[in-house]
PDB file of N, CA, C, O and CB in Angstrom:
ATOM      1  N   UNK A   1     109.490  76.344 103.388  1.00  0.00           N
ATOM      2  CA  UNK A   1     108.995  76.108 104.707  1.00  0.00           C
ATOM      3  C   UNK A   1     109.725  74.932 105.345  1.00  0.00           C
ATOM      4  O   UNK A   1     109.894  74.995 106.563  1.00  0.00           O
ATOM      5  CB  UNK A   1     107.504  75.865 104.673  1.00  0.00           C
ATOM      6  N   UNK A   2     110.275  73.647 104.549  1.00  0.00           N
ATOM      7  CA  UNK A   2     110.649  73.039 105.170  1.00  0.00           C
ATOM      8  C   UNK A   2     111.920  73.109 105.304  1.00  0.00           C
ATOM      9  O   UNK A   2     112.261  72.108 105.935  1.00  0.00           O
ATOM     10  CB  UNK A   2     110.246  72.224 104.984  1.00  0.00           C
ATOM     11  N   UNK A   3     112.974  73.862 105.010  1.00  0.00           N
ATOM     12  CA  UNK A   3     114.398  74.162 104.829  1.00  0.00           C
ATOM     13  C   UNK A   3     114.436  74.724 106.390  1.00  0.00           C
ATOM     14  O   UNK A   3     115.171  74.325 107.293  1.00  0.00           O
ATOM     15  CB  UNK A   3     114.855  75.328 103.422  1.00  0.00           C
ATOM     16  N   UNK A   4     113.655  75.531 106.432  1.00  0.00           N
ATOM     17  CA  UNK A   4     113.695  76.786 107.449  1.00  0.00           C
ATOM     18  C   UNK A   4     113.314  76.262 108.574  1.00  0.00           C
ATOM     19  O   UNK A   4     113.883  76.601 109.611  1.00  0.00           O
ATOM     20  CB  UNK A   4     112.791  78.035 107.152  1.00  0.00           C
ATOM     21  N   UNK A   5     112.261  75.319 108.587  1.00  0.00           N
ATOM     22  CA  UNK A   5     112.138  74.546 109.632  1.00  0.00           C
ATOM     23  C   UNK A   5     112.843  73.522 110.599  1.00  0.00           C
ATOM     24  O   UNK A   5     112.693  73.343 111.808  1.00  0.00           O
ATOM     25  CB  UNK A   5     111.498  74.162 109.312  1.00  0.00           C
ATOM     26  N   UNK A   6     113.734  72.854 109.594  1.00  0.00           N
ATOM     27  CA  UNK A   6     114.890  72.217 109.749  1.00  0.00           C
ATOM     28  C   UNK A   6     115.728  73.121 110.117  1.00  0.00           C
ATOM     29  O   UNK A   6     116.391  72.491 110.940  1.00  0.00           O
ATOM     30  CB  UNK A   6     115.311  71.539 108.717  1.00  0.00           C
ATOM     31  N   UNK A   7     116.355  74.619 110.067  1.00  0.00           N
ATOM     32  CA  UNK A   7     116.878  75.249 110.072  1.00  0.00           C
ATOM     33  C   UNK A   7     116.577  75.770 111.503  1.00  0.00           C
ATOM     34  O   UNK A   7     117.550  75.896 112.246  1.00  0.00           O
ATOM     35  CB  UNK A   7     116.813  75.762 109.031  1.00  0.00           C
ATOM     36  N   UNK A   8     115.725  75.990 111.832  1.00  0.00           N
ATOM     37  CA  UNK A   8     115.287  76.177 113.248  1.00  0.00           C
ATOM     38  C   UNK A   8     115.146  75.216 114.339  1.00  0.00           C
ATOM     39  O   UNK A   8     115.074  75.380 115.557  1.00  0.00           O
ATOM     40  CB  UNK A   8     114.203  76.640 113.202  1.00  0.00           C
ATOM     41  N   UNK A   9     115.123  74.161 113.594  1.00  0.00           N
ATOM     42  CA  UNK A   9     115.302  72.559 114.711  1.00  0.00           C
ATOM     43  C   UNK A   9     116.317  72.463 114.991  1.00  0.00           C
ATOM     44  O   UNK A   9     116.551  71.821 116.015  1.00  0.00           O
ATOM     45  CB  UNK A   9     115.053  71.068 114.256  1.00  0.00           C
ATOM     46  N   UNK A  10     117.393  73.026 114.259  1.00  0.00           N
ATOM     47  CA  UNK A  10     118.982  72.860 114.516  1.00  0.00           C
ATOM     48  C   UNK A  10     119.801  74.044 115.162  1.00  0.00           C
ATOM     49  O   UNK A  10     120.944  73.933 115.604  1.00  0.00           O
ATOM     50  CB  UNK A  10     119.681  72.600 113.137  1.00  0.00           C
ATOM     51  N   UNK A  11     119.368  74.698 115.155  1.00  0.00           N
ATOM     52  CA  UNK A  11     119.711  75.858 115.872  1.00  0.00           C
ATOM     53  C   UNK A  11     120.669  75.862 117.140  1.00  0.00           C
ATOM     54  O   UNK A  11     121.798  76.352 117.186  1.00  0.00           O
ATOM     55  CB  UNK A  11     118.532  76.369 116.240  1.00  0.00           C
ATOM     56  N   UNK A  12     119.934  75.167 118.236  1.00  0.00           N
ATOM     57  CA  UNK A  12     120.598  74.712 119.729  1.00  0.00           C
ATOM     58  C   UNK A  12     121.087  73.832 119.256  1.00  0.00           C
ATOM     59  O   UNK A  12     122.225  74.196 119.554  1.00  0.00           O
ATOM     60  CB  UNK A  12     119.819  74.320 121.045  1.00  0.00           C
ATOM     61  N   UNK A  13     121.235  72.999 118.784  1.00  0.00           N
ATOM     62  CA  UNK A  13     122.340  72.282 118.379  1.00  0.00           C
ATOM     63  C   UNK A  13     123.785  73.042 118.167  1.00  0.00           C
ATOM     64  O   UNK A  13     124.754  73.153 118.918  1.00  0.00           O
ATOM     65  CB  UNK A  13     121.919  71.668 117.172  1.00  0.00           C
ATOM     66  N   UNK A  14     123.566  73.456 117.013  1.00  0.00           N
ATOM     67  CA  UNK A  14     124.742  74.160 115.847  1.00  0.00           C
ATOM     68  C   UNK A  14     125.125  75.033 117.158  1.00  0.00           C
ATOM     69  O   UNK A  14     126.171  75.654 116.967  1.00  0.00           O
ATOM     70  CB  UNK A  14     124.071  75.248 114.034  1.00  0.00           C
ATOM     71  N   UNK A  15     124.590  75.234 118.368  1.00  0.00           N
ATOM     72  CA  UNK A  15     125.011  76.608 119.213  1.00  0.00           C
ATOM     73  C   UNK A  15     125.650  75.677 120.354  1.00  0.00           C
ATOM     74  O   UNK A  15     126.085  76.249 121.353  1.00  0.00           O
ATOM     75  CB  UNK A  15     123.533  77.857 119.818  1.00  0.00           C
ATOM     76  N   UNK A  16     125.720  74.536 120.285  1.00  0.00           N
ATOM     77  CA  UNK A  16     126.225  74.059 121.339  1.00  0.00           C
ATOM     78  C   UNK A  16     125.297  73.479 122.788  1.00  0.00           C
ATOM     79  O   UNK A  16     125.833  72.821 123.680  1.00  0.00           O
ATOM     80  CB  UNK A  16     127.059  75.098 121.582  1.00  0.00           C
ATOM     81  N   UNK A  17     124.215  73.774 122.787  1.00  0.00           N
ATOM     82  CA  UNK A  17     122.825  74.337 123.523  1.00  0.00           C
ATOM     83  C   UNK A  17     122.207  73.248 123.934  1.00  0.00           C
ATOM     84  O   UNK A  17     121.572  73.220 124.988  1.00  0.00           O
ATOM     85  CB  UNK A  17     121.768  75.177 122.634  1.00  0.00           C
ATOM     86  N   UNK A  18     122.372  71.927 122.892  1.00  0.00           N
ATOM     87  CA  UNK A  18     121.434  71.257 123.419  1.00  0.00           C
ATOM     88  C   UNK A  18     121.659  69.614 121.744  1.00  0.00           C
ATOM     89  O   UNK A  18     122.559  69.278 120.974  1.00  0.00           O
ATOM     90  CB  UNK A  18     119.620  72.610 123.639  1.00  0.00           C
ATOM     91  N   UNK A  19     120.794  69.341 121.918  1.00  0.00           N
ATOM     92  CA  UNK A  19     120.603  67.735 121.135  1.00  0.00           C
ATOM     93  C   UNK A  19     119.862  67.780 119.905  1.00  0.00           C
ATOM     94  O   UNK A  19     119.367  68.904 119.812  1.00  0.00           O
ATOM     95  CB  UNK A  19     119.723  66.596 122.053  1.00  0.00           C
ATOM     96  N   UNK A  20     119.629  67.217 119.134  1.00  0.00           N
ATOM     97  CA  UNK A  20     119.125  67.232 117.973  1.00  0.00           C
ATOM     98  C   UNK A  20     118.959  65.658 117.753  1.00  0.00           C
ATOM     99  O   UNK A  20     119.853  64.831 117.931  1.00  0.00           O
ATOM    100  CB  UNK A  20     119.996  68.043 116.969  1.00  0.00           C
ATOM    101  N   UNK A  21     117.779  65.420 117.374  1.00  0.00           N
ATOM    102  CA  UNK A  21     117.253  63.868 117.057  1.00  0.00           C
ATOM    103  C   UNK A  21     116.814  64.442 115.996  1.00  0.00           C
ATOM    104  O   UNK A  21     116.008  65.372 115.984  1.00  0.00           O
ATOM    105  CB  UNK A  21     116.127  62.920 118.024  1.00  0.00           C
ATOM    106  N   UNK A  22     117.583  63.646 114.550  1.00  0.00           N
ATOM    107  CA  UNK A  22     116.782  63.628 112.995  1.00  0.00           C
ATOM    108  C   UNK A  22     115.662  62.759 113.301  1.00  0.00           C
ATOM    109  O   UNK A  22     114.795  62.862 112.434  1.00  0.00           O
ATOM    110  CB  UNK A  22     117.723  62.931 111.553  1.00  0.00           C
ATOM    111  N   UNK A  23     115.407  62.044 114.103  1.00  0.00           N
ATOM    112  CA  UNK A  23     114.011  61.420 114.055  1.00  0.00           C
ATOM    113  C   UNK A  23     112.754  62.009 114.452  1.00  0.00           C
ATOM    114  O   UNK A  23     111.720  61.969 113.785  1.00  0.00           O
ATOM    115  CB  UNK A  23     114.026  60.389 114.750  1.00  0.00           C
ATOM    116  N   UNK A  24     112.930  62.656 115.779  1.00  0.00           N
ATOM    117  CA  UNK A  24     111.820  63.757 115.866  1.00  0.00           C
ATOM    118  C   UNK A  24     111.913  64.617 115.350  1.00  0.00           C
ATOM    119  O   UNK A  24     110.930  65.320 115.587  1.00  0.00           O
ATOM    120  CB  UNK A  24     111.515  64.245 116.811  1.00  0.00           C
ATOM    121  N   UNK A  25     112.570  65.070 114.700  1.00  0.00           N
ATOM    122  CA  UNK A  25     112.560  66.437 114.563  1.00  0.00           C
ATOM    123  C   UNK A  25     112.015  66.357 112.703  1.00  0.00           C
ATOM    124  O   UNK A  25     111.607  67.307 112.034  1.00  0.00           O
ATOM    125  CB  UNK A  25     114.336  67.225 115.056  1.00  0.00           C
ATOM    126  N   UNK A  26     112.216  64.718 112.193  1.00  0.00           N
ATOM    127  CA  UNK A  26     111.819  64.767 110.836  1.00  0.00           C
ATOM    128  C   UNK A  26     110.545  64.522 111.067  1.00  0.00           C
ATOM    129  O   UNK A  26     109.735  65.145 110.381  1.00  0.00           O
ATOM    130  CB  UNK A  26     112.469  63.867 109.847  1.00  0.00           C
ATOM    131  N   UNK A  27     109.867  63.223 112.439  1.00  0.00           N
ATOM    132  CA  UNK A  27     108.649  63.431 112.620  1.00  0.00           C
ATOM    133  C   UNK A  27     108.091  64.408 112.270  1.00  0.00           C
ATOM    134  O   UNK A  27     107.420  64.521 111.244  1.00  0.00           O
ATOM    135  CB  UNK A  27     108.405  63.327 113.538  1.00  0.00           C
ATOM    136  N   UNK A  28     108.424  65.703 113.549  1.00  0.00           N
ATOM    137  CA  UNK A  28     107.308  67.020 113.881  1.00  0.00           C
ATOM    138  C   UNK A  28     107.186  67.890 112.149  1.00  0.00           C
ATOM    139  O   UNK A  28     106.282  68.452 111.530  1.00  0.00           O
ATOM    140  CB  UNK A  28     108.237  68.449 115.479  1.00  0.00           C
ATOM    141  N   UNK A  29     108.564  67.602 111.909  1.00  0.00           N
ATOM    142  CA  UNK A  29     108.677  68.712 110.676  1.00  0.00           C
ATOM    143  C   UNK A  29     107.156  67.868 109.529  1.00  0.00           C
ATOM    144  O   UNK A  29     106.131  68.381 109.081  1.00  0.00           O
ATOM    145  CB  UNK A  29     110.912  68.630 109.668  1.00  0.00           C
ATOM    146  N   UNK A  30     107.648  66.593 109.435  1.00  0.00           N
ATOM    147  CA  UNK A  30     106.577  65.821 108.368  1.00  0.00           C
ATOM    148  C   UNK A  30     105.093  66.269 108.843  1.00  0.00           C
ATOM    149  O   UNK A  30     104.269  66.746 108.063  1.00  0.00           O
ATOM    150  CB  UNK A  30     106.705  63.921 108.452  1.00  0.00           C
ATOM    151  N   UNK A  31     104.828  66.026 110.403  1.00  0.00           N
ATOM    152  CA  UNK A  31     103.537  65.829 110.726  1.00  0.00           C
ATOM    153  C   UNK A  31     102.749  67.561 110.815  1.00  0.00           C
ATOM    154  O   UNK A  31     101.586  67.904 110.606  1.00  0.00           O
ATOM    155  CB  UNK A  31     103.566  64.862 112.255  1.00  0.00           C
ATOM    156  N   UNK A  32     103.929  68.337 111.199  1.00  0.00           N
ATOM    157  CA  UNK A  32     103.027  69.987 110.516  1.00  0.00           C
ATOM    158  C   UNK A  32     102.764  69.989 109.222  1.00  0.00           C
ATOM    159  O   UNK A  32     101.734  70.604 108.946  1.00  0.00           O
ATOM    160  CB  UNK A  32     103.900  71.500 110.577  1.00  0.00           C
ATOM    161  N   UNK A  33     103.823  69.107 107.546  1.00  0.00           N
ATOM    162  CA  UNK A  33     103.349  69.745 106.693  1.00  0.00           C
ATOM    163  C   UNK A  33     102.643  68.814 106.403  1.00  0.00           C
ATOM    164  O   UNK A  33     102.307  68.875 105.220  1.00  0.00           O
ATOM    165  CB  UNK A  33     104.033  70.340 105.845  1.00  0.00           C
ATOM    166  N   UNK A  34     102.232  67.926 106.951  1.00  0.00           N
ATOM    167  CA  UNK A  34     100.939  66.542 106.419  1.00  0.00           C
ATOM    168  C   UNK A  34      99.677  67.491 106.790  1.00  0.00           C
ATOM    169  O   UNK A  34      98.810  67.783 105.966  1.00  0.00           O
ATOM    170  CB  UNK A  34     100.893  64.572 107.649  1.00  0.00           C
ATOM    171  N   UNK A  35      99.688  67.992 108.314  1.00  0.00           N
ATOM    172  CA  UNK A  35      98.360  68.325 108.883  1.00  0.00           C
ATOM    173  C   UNK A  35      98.265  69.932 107.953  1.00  0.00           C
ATOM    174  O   UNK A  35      97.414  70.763 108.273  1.00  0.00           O
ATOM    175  CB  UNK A  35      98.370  68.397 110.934  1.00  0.00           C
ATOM    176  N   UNK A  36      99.030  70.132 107.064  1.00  0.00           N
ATOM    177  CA  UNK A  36      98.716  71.738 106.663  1.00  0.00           C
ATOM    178  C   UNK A  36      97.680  71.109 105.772  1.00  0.00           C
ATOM    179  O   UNK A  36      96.491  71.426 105.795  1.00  0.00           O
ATOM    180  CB  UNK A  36     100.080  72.912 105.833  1.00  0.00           C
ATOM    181  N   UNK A  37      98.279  70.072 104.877  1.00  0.00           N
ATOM    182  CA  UNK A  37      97.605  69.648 103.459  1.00  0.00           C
ATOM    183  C   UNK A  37      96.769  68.166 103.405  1.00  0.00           C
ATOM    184  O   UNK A  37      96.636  67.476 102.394  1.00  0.00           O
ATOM    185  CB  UNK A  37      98.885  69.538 102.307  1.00  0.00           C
ATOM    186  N   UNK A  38      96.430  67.969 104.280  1.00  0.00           N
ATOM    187  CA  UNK A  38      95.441  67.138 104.705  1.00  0.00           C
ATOM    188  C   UNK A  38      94.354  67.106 104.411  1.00  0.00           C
ATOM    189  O   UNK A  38      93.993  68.186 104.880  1.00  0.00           O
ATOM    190  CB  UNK A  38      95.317  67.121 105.613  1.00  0.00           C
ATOM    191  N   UNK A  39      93.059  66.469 103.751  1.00  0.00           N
ATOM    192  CA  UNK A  39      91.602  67.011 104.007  1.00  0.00           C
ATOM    193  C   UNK A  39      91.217  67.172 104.729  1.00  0.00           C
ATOM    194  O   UNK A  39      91.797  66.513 105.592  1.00  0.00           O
ATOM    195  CB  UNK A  39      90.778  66.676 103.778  1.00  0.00           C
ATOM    196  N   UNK A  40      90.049  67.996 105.350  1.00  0.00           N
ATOM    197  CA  UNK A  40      89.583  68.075 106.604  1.00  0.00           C
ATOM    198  C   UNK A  40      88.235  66.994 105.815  1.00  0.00           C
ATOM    199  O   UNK A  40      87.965  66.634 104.668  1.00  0.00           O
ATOM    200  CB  UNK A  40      89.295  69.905 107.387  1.00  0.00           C
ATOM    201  N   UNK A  41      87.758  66.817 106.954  1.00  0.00           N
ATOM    202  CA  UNK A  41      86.260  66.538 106.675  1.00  0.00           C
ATOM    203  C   UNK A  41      85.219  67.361 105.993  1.00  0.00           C
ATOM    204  O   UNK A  41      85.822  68.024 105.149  1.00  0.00           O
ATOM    205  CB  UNK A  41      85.727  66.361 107.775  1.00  0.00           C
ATOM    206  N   UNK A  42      83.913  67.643 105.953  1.00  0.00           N
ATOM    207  CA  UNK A  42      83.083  69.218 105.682  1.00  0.00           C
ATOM    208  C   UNK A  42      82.426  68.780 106.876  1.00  0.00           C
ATOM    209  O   UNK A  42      82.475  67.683 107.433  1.00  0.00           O
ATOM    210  CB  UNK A  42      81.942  69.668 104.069  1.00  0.00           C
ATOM    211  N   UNK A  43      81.818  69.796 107.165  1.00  0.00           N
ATOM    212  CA  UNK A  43      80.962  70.372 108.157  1.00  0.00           C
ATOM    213  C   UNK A  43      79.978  68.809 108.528  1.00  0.00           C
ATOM    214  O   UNK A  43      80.514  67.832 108.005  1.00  0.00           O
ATOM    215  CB  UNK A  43      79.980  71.928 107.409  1.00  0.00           C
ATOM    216  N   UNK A  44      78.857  68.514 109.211  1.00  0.00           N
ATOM    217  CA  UNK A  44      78.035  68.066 109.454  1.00  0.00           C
ATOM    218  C   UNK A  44      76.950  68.611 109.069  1.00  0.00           C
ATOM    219  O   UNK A  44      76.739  69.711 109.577  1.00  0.00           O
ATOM    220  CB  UNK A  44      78.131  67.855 110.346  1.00  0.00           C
ATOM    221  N   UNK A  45      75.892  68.087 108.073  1.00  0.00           N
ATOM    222  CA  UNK A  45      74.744  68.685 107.856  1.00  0.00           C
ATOM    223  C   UNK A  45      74.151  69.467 108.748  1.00  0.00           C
ATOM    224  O   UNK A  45      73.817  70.558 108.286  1.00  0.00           O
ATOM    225  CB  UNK A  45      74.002  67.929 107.569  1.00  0.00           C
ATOM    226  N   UNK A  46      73.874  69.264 110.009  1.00  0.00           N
ATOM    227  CA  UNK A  46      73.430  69.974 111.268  1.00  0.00           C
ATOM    228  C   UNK A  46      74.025  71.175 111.075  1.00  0.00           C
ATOM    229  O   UNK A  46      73.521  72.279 110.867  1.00  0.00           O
ATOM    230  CB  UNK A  46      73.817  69.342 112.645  1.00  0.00           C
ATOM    231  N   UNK A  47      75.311  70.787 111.179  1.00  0.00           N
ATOM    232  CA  UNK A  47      76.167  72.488 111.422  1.00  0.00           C
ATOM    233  C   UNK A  47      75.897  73.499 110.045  1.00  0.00           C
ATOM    234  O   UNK A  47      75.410  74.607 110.271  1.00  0.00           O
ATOM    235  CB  UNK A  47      78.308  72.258 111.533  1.00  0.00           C
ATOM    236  N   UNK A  48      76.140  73.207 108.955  1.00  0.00           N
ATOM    237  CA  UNK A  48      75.348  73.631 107.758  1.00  0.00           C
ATOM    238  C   UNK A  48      74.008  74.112 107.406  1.00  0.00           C
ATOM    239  O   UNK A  48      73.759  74.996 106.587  1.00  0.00           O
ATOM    240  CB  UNK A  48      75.375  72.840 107.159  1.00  0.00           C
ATOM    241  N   UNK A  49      73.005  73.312 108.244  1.00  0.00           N
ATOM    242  CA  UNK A  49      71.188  73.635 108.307  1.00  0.00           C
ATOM    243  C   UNK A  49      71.556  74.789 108.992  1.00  0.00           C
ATOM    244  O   UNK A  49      71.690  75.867 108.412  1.00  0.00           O
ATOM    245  CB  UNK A  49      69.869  72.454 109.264  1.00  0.00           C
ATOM    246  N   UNK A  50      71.765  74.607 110.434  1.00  0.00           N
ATOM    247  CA  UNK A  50      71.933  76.027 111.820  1.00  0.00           C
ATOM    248  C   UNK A  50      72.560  77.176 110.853  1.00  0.00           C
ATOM    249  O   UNK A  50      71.899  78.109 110.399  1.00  0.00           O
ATOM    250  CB  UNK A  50      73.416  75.613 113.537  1.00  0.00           C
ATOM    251  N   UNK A  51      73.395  77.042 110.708  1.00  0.00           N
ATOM    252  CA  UNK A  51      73.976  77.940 109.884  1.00  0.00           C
ATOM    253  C   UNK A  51      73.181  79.097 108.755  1.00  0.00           C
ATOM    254  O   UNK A  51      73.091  80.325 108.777  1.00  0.00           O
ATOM    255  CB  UNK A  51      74.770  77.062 109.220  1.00  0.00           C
ATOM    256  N   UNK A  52      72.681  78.052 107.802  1.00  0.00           N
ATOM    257  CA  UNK A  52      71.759  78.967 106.688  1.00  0.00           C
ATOM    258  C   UNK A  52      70.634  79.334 107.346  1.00  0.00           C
ATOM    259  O   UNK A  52      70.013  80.326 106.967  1.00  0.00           O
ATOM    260  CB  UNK A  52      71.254  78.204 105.296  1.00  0.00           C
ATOM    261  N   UNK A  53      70.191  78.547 108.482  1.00  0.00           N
ATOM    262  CA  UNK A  53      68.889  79.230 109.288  1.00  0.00           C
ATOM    263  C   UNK A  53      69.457  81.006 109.818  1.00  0.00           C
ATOM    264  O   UNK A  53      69.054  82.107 109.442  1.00  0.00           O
ATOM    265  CB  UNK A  53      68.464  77.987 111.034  1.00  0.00           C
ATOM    266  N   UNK A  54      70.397  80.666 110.695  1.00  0.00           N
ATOM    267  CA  UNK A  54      70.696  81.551 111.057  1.00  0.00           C
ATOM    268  C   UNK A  54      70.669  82.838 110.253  1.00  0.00           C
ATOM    269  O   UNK A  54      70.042  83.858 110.538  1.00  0.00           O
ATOM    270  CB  UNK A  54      71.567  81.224 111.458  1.00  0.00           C
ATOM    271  N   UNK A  55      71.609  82.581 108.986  1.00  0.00           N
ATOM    272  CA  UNK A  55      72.118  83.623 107.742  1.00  0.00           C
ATOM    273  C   UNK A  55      70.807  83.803 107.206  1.00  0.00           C
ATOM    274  O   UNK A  55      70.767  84.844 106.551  1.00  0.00           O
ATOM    275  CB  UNK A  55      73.310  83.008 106.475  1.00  0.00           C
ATOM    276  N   UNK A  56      69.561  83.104 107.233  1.00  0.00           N
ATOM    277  CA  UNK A  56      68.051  83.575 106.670  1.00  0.00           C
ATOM    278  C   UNK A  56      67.543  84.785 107.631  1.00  0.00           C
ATOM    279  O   UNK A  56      66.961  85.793 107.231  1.00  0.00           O
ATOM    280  CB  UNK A  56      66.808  82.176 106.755  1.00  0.00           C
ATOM    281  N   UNK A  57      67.832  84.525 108.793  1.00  0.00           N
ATOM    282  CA  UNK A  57      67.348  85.513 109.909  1.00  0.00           C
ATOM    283  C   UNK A  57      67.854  86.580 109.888  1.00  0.00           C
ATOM    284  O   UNK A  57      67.285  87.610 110.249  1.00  0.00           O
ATOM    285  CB  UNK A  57      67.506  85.174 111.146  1.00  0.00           C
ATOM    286  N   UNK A  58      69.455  86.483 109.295  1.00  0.00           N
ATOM    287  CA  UNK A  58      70.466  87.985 109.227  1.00  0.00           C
ATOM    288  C   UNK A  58      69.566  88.433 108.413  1.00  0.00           C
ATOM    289  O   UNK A  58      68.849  89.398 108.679  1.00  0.00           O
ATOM    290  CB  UNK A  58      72.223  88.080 108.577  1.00  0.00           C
ATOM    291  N   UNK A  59      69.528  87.920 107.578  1.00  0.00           N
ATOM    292  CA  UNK A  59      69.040  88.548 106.021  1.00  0.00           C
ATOM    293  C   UNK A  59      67.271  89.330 105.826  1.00  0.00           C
ATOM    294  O   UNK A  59      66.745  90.290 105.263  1.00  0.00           O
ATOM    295  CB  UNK A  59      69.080  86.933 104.818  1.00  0.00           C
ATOM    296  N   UNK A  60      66.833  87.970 106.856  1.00  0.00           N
ATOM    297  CA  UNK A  60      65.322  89.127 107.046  1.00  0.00           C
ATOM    298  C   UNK A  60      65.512  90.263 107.762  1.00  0.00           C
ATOM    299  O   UNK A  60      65.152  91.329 107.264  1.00  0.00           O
ATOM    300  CB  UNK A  60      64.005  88.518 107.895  1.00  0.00           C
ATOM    301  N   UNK A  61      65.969  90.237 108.749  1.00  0.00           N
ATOM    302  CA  UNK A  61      66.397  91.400 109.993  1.00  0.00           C
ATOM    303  C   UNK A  61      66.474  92.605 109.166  1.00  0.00           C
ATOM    304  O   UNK A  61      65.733  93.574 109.336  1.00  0.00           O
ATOM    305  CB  UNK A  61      68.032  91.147 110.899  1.00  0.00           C
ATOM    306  N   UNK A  62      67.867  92.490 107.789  1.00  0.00           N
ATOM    307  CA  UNK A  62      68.093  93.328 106.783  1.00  0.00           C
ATOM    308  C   UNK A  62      67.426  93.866 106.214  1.00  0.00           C
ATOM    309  O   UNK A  62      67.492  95.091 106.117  1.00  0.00           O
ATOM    310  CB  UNK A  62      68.545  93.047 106.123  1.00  0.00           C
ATOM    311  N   UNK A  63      66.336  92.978 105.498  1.00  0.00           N
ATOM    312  CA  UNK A  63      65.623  93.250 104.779  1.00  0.00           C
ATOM    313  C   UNK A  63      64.660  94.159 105.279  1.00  0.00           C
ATOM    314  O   UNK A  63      64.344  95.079 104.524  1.00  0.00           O
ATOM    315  CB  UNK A  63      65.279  92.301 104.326  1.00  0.00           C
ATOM    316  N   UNK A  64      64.068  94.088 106.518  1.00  0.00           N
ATOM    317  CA  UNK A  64      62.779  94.843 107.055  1.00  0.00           C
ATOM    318  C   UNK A  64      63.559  96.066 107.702  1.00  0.00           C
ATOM    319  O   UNK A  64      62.875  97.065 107.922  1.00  0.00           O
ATOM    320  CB  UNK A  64      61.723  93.882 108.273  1.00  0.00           C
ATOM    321  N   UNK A  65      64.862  96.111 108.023  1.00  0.00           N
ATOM    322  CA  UNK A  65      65.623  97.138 108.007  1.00  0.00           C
ATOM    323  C   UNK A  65      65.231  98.089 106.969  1.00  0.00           C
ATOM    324  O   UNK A  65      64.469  99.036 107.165  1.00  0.00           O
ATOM    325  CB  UNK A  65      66.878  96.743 107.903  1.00  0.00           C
ATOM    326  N   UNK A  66      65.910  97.730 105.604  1.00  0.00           N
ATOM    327  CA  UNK A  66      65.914  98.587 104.546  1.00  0.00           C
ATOM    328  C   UNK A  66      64.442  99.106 104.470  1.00  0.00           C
ATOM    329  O   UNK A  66      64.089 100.285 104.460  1.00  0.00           O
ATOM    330  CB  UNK A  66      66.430  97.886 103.250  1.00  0.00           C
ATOM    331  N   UNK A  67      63.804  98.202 104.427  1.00  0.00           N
ATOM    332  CA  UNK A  67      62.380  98.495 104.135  1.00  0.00           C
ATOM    333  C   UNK A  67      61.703  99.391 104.967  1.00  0.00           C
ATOM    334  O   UNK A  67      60.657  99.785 104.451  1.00  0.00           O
ATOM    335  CB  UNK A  67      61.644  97.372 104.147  1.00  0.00           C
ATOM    336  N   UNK A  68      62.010  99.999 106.435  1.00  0.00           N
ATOM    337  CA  UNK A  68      61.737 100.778 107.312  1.00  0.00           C
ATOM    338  C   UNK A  68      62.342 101.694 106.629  1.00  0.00           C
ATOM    339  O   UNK A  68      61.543 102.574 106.308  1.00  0.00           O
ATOM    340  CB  UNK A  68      62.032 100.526 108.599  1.00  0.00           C
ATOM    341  N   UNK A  69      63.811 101.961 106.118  1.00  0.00           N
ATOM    342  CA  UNK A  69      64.707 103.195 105.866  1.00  0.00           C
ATOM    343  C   UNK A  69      64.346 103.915 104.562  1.00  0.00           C
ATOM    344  O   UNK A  69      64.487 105.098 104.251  1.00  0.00           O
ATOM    345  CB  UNK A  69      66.243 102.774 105.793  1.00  0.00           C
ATOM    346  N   UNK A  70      63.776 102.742 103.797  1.00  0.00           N
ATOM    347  CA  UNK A  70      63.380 103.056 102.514  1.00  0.00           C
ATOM    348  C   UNK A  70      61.651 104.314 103.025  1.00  0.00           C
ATOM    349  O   UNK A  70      61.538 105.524 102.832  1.00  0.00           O
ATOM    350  CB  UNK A  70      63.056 101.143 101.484  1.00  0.00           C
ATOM    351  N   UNK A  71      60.829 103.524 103.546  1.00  0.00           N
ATOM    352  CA  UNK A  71      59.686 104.239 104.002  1.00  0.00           C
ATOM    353  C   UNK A  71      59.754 106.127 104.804  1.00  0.00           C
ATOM    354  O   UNK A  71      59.008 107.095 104.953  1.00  0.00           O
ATOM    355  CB  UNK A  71      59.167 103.071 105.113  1.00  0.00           C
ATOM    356  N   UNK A  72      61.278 105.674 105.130  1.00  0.00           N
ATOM    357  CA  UNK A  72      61.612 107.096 106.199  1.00  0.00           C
ATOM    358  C   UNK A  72      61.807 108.074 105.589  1.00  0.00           C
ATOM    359  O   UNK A  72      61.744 109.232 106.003  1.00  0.00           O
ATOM    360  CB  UNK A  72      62.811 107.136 107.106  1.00  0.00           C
ATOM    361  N   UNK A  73      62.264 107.407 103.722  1.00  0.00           N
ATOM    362  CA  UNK A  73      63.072 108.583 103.421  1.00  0.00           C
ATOM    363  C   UNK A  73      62.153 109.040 102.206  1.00  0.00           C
ATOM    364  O   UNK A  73      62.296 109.924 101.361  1.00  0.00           O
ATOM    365  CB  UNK A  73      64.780 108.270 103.062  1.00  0.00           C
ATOM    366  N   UNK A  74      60.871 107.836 102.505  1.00  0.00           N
ATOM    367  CA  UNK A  74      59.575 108.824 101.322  1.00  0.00           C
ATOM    368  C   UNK A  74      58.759 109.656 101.546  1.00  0.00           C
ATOM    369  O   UNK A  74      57.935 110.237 100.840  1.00  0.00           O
ATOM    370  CB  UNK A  74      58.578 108.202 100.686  1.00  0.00           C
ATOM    371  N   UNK A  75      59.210 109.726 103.337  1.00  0.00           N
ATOM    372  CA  UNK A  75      58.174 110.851 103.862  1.00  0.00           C
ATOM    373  C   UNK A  75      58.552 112.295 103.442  1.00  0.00           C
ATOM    374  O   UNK A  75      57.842 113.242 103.780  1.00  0.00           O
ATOM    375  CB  UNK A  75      58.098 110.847 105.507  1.00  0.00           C
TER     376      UNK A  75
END
């Protein structure tokens, strides 16, 4: 990834096209593969609670689903 990247920063250059700064261009290249492998943070408890609330509600919805389909098909 990073060969190719460099490889594509240089491009207009090597073509005559245009400029090439090893400094930005080692910046941008460093700062995509820092931000690939970076930690993120996790979630916020909030966003996590909403969440499993929510996925409890899928899951009953389901449940009284089946439980209607199950009843339909003992008639």
């Amino acid at each position: 990834m990073i060969f190719g990247a460099i490889e594509h920063q240089t491009w207009a250059f090597l073509r005559g096209e245009g400029d090439f700064s090893v400094e930005d261009s080692a910046m941008g290249i460093t700062d995509v593969v820092y931000r690939g492998i970076a930690v993120r943070p996790s979630p916020e408890p909030a966003d996590v609670n909403d969440a499993l609330v929510r996925l409890e509600k899928i899951a009953t919805t389901f449940e009284d689903g089946l439980k209607k389909l199950a009843e339909r098909q003992r008639r």
